[in-house]
VMD Tcl script that draws the C-alpha trace (Angstrom):
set ca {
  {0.00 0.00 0.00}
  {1.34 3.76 -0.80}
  {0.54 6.55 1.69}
  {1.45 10.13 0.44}
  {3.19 11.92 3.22}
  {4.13 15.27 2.26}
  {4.52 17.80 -0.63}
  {6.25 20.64 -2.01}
  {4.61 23.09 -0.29}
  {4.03 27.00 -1.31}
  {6.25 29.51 0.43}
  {4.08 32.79 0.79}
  {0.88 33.39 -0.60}
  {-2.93 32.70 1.55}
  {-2.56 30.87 4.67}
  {-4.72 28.17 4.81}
  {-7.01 28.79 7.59}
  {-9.88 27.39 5.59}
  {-7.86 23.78 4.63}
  {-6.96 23.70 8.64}
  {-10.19 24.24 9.80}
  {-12.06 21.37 7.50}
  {-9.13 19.24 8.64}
  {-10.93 20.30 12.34}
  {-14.74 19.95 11.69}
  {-14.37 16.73 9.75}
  {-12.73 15.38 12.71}
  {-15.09 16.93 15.26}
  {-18.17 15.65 12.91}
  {-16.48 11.98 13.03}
  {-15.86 12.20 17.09}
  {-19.73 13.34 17.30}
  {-20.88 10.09 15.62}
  {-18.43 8.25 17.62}
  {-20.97 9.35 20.51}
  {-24.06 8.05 18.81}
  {-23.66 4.45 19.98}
  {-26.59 2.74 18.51}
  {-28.38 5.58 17.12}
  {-25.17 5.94 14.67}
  {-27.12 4.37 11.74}
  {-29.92 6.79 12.19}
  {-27.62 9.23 12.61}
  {-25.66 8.53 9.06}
  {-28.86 8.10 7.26}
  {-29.89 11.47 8.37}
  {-27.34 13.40 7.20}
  {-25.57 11.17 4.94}
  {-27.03 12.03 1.37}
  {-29.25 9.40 -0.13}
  {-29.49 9.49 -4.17}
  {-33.25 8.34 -4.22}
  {-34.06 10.98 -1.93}
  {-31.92 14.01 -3.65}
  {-33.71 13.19 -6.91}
  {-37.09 13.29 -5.44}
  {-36.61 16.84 -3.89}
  {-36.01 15.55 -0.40}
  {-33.76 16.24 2.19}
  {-30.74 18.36 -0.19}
  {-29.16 19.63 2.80}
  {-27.53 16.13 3.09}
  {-25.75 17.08 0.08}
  {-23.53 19.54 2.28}
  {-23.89 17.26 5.46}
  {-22.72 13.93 3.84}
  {-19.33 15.73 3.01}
  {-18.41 15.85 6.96}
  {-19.49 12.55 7.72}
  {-17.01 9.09 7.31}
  {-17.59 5.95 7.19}
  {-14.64 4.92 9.85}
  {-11.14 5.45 11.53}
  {-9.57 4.32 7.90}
  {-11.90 6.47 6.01}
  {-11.42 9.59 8.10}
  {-7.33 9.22 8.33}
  {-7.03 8.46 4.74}
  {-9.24 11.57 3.71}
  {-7.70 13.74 5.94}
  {-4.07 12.67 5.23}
  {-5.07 13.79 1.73}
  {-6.64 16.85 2.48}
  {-3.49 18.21 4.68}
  {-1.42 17.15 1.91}
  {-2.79 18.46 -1.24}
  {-5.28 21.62 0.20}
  {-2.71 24.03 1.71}
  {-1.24 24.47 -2.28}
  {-4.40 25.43 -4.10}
  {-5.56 27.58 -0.80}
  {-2.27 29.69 -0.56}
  {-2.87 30.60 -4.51}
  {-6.56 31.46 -4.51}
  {-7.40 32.28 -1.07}
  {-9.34 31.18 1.99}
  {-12.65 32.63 0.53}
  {-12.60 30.89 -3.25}
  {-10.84 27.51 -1.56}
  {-13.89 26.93 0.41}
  {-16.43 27.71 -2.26}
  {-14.17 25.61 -4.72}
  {-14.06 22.45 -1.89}
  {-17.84 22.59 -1.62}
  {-18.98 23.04 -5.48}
  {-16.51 19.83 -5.57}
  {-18.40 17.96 -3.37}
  {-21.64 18.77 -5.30}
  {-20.11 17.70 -8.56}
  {-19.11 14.94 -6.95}
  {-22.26 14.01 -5.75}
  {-23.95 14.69 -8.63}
  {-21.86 11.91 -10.48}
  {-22.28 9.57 -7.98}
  {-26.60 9.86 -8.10}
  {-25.84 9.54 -12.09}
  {-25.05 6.35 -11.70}
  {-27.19 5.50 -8.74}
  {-29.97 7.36 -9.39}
  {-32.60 5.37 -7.58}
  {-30.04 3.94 -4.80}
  {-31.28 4.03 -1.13}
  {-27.71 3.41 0.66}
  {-26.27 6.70 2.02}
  {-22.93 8.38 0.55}
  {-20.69 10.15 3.19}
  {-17.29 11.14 3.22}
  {-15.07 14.15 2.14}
  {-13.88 12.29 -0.84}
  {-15.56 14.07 -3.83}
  {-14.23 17.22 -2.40}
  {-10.83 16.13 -1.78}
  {-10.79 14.45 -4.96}
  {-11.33 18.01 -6.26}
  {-8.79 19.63 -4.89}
  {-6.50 16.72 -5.86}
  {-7.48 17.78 -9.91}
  {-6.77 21.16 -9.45}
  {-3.54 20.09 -7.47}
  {-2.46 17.96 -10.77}
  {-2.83 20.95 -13.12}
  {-1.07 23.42 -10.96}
  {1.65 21.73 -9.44}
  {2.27 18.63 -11.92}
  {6.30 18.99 -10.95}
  {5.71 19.19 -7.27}
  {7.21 16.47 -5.26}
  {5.28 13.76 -3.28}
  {6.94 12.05 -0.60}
  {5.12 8.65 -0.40}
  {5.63 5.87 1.71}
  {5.60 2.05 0.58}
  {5.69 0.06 3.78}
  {8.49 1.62 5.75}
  {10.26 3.26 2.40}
  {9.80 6.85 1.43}
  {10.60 7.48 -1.99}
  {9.35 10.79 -4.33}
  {7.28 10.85 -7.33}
  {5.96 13.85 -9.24}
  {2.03 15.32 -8.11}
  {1.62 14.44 -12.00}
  {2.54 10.56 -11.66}
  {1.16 9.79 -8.31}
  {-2.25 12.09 -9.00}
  {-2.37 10.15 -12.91}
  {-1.89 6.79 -11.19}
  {-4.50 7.69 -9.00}
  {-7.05 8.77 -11.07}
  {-6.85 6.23 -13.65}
  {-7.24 3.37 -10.88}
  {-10.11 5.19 -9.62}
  {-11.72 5.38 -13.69}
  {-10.56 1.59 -14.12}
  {-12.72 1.06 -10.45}
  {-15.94 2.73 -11.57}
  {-15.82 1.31 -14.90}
  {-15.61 -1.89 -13.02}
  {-18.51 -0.69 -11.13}
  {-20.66 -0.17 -14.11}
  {-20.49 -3.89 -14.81}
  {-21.90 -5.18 -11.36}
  {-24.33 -2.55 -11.87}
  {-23.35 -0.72 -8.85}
  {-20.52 1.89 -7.73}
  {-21.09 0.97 -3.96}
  {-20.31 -2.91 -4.48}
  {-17.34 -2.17 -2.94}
  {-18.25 0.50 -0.63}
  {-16.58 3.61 -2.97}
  {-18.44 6.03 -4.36}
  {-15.89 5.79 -7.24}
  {-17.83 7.66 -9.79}
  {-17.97 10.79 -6.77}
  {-13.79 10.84 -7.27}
  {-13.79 11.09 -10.74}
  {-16.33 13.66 -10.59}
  {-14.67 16.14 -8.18}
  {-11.52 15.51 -9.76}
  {-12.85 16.22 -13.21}
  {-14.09 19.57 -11.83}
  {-10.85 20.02 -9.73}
  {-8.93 19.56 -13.20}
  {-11.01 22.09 -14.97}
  {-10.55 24.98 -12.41}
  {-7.22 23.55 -11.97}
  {-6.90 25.18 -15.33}
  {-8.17 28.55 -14.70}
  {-6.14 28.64 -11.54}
  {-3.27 27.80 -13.22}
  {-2.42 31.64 -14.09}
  {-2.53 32.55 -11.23}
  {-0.36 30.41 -9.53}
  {2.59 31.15 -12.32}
  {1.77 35.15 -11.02}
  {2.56 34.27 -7.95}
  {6.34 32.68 -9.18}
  {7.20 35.37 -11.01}
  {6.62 37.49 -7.67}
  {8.81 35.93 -5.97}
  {6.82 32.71 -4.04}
  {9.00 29.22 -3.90}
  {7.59 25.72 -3.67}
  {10.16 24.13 -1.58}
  {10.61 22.48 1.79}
  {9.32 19.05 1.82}
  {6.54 17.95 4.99}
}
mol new
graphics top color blue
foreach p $ca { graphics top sphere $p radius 0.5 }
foreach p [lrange $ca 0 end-1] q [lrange $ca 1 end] { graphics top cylinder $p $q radius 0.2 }
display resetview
């Protein structure tokens, strides 16, 4: 299994208050269902967002809700290890403001690839991911050369944003295509077709972002020191 670690990360620009403090909710969110006991399955299908329900008009708010919900210690750590990696970039180029309003509209593309291909299914999606995977297109457009320290076991090694991000997305395409032929992307428990949505969309305003980001080079700004 790889595990990214740490990144080239931006010298100057936005501090990323916003990427710190979704880091903070989503963990407060996933303590506060840690407290449901029993009632955590009422709980998730609450506010986790249920396709058959958004396409009948009912209960959208889960749309926003669902994003700060997870479905476990593994699901939580690897979102958030994720997050903490690849968010601090894109915030310190287009600010606190614009990254949070980017992160969400992810998480509503994302969603609304998922209920494409699950339009009538009753099983609740939760989890960052669509959002993150977002931010992880954008991150592939902006900072293709940036290095990502990954570990393998107990060996770090560094590949380019542009390989590990590529590898990433095309074994998350390869998944949902997968998914298509059992007829279902939760067989496996991934939303797969919510990752390739956000990251679509991340790639996109990755590309409009892009600009800006060489602006900020040519003032001066450094991507260097590896965490």
């Amino acid at each position: 299994m790889f595990f990214p670690i740490g990144d080239d990360n931006i010298k100057g620009g936005h501090f990323p208050l916003m990427s710190y403090a979704l880091l903070i909710i989503n963990i407060a969110v996933f303590f506060l269902e840690l407290t449901q006991g029993e009632g955590i399955n009422d709980f998730i299908n609450t506010y986790g967002s249920i396709p058959a329900e958004i396409t009948s008009g009912r209960d959208l708010f889960t749309l926003f809700t669902s994003m700060f919900l997870h479905g476990g210690i593994a699901h939580i750590v690897g979102n958030m290890l994720f997050l903490w990696i690849f968010a601090d970039n894109i915030e310190a180029v287009i600010g606190s403001f614009r990254f949070l309003v980017f992160y969400l509209l992810g998480g509503l593309v994302a969603h609304a690839a998922h209920i494409f291909f699950n339009f009538h299914s009753e099983i609740p999606t939760v989890g960052a991911s669509g959002a993150i995977a977002a931010v992880m297109g954008a991150y592939v457009v902006m900072f293709p050369t940036s290095r990502i320290k990954v570990l393998f076991l107990v060996f770090p090694f560094y590949v380019s944003a542009f390989v590990f991000l590529g590898f990433w997305i095309v074994s998350q395409f390869s998944s949902g295509l997968g998914s298509l032929q059992a007829q279902t992307a939760e067989t496996a428990g991934v939303a797969y077709w919510a990752h390739i949505g956000g990251f679509v969309f991340g790639f996109v305003m990755g590309l409009r972002y892009r600009g800006e980001h060489q602006r900020m080079l040519k003032k001066g700004y450094r991507e260097e020191d590896l965490v």
